[in-house]
N, C-alpha and C positions, 0 to 999 in steps of 0.2 A: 341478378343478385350476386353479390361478391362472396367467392370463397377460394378458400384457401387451397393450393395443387401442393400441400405438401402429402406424403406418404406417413404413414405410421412411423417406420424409422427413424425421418425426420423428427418427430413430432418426440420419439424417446431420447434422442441423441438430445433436443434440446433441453430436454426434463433434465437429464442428464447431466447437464452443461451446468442450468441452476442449482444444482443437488453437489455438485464439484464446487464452483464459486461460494456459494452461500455457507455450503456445509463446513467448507474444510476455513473460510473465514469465523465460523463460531467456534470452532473447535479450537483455533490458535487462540481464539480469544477466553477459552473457558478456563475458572480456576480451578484445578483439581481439588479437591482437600489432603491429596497428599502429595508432596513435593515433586517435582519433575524437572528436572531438566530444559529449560528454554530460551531463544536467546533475546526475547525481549526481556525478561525477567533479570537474567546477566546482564544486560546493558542498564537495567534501569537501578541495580547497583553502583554502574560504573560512573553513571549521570550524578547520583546523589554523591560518590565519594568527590565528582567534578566541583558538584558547587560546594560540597565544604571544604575545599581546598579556596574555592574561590572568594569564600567570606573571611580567609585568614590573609589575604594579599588586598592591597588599595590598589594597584596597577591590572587593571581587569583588560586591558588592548589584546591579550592573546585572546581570551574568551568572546569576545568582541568579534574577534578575526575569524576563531572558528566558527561564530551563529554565521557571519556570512558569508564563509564558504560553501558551508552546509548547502544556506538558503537558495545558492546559486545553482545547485542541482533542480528541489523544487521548481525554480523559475523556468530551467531551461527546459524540462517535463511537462511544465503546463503549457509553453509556447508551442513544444512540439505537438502537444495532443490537439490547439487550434489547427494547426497544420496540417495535421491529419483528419481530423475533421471536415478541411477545406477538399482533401480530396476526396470523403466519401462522397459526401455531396455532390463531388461535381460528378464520381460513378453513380450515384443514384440518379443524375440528372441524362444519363446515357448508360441506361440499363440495360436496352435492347443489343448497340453496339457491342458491350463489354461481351454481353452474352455469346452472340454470333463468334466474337475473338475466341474467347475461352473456349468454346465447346469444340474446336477444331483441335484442341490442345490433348494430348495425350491425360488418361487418371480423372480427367475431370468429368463430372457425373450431372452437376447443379445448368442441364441446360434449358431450363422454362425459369423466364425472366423473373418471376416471384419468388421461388427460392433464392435469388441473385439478389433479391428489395430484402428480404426478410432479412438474409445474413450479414445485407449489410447495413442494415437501419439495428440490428441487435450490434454490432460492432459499434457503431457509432452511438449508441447507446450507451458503450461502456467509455468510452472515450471521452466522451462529455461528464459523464463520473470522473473520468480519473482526471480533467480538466479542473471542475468543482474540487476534489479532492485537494489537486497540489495548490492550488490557490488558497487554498481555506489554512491548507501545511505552511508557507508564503506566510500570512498572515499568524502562523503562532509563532514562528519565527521571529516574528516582531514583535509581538507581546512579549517573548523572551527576552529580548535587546532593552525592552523598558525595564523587565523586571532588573535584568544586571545594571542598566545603570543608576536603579533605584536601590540597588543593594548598599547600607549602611556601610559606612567605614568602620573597620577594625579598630579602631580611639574613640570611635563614640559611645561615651559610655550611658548613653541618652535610653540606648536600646538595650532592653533584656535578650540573655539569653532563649527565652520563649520566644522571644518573638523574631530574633537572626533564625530560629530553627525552623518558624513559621513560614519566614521567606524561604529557605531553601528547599523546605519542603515543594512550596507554591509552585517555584522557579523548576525545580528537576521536574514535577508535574507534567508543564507548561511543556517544557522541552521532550518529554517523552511523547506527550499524543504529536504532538510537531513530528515527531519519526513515527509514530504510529499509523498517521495519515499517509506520510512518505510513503510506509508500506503497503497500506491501501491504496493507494495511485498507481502503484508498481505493480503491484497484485491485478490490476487493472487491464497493465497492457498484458502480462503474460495469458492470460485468460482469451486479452482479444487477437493472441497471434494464435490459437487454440482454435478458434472461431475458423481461421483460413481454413480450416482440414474438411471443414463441413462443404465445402468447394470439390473439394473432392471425392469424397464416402460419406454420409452419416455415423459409419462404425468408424472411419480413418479421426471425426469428427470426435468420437468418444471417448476412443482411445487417446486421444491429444489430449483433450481434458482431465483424463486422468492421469497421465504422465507430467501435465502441469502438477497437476497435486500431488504426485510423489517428490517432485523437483521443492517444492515450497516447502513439503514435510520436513525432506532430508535436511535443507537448509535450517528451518528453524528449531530443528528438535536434534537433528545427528548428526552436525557441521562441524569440522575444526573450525572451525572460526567460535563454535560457540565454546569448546573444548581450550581454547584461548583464552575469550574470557573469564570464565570461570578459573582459572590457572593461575590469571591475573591477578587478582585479588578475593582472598580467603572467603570476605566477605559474601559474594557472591552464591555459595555454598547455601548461604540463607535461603527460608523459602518468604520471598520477597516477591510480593504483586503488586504491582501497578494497577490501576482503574481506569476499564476502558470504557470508547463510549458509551458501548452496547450497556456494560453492569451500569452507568448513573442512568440510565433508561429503565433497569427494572428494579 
């Protein structure tokens, strides 16, 4: 009968792990009802002031240039995480060796070859997410590039106002979940470098996972960088939400 040679520790440290991922992912995503400080919320100002700058100009080649700069992170993320990929598998496929290596190694705890499959079939569980993710990011990307080149000329007077406001609403949309997914993909590997600790301790395993989650906090909620864009432009000051995917879900 097949069972499981993890310990109780194991067993919370990985509780653990989904309660850090999951948890601190709904949380960046929940709208307060009272205003807060965030910096997807400041970016997704800066996006909207992007395309109405970009509906008042016919020469759209800068905005062009930046969807595919952007896109070229995406791309090079999703190749990387096949790659990574390629070498779980080939350590799952040489479990026992790895094992025998590692367990000679100073700190290292994880030495019965199952805890060695489990931590690294959950690794490679997330890596195939964040695989999915950036490809799927890749592709709004491109939906983006349609929308700008489908963006009306400033002399058409074909088109109402309503409906240039309609598109840029669409288009800043489009391009936010495009970064939003980015963040989820990214969100991905930091989680799966989190993972490695459990190689080492189940607590050393916890603690990483929650230190990841302090690291992501800091960034999205008490960053210069977000203290930037809000500085940036007044606007920003608004309490301005974007629609993620989770809320057209409920």
């Amino acid at each position: 009968m097949f069972q499981l040679h993890l310990s109780l520790l194991d067993w919370l440290a990985m509780l653990w792990f989904a309660v850090c991922w999951l948890g601190y992912t709904r949380y960046s995503g929940f709208h307060s009802p009272r205003p807060r400080k965030r910096l997807q919320d400041a970016l997704y100002v800066h996006i909207r002031a992007w395309i109405a700058t970009l509906h008042q100009r016919d020469n759209r080649i800068v905005d062009t240039a930046v969807i595919t700069n952007i896109e070229r992170s995406a791309t090079f993320l999703a190749s990387s995480s096949l790659l990574i990929i390629a070498g779980i598998m080939t350590a799952l496929a040489s479990t026992e060796k790895v094992t025998n290596f590692m367990s000679g190694l100073p700190l290292v705890t994880a030495n019965h070859p199952q805890r060695w499959e489990i931590g690294l079939l959950l690794m490679l569980m997330a890596f195939v997410y964040a695989f999915f993710t950036f490809t799927w990011c890749m592709r709004q990307w491109g939906f983006a590039s349609i929308l700008i080149g489908n963006t009306p000329e400033k002399s058409d007077e074909r088109i109402s106002s309503s409906q240039r406001l309609e598109h840029q609403e669409a288009l800043a949309h489009v391009i936010w979940l495009a970064i939003y997914h980015f963040n989820a993909g990214l969100r991905a590997y930091y989680f799966s470098l989190a993972l490695l600790a459990w190689f080492l301790h189940p607590i050393a395993f916890m603690i990483t996972s929650s230190w990841v989650v302090a690291v992501l906090y800091r960034r999205e909620f008490h960053s210069h960088t977000l203290d930037a864009l809000l500085s940036a432009n007044p606007l920003a000051q608004k309490d301005t939400h974007p629609t993620t995917p989770e809320q057209d879900q409920n």
